[in-house]
N, C-alpha and C positions, 0 to 999 in steps of 0.2 A: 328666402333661400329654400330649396327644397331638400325635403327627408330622401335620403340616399333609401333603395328598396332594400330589402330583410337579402336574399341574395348576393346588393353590391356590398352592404355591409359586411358580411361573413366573409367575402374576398379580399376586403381592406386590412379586417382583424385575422386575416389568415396570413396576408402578404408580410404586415407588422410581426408576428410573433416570429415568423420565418427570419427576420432579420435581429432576432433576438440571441444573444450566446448561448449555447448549451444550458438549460441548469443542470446543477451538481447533485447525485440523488446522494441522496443521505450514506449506501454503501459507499461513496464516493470519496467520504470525508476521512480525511486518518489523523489521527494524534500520533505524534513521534515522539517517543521519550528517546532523551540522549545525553551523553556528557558533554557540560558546556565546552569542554575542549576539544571536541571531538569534530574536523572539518568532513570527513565520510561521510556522517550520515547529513549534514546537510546537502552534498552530492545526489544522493540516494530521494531527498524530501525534492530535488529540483527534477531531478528523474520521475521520480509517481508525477508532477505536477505535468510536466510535460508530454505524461500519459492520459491526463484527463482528471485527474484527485485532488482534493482541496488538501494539503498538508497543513497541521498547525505544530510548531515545534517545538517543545517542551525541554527546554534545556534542567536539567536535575543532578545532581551531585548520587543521588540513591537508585545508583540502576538495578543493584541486587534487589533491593528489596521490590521496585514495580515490575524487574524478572519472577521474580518469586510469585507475588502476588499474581502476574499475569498467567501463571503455571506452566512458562518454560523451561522443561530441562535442561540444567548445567552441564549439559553435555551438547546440546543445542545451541549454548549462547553465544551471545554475536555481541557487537556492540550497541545498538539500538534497538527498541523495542517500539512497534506500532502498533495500535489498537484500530481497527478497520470492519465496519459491517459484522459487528458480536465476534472476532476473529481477533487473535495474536498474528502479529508478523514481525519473525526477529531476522535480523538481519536484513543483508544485501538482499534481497527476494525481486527478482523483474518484476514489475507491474502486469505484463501479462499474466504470470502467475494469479497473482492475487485478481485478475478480472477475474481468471478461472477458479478460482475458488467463490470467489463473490456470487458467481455464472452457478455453478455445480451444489454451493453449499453441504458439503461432506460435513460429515458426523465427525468433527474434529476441533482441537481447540486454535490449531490456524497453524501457520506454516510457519521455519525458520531454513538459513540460506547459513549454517554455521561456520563459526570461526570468520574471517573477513575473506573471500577466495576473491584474488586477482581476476579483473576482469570483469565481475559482477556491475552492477550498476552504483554508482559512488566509488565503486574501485578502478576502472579504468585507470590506465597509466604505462608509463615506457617498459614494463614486462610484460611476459608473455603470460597471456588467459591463462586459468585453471581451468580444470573440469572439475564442476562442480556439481552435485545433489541442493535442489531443496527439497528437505523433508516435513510431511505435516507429523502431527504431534496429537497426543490428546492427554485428559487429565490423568489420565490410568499407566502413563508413560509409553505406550503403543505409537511408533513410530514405522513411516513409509513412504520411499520415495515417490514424491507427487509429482517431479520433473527432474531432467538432468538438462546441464550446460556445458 
């Protein structure tokens, strides 16, 4: 049998990897913490997925305290909290968002989408959209709309 040339090989392991799925880069991955009663933010974990994001879902009884600990303000808070690429993300937040934050890397401790506003992504439903803000955050309490919706 003959050795395939240094060239048709490269073509072969080119062709192969081509039919490979995406990998998932590591800012890719998010944890979601949430309350296990809570059907939204599983909404929300099928929406990043369907953006491209590996979600893993952390169902928890203690969202204050990994709100707290993640250092969102209670004035920010939503009902979920993700941790994404060194980032907070509370709340309904679109996935684009969070590419472009992932894309941009601001001097921030990550964004939140507060209170739960109709429409958002896991919020969908027989009412009419909100217009909503997501705001990013940081530890110093300094907050700034990074999108509107």
């Amino acid at each position: 049998m003959p050795v395939p040339s240094l060239p048709r090989l490269l073509a072969a392991l080119a062709l192969a990897a081509a039919a490979l799925p995406p990998a998932v880069a590591a800012d890719d991955e998010v944890t979601m913490y949430k309350d296990p009663n809570c059907g939204c933010c599983g909404k929300w974990a099928e929406h990043m997925r369907t953006h491209g994001f590996k979600v893993r879902e952390v169902a928890t009884r203690e969202m204050g305290a990994v709100k707290r600990q993640s250092g969102v303000p209670q004035a920010l808070g939503s009902c979920h909290t993700a941790l994404v690429g060194g980032y907070v993300v509370e709340g309904h937040v679109p996935a684009a968002d969070v590419k472009r934050l992932l894309a941009d890397k601001p001097a921030v401790t990550g964004l939140s989408a507060p209170g739960m506003p109709q429409g958002s992504p896991g919020m969908e439903g027989p009412f009419p959209a909100d217009r909503y803000d997501v705001v990013s955050f940081d530890r110093q309490g300094r907050t700034a709309v990074f999108a509107s919706h």
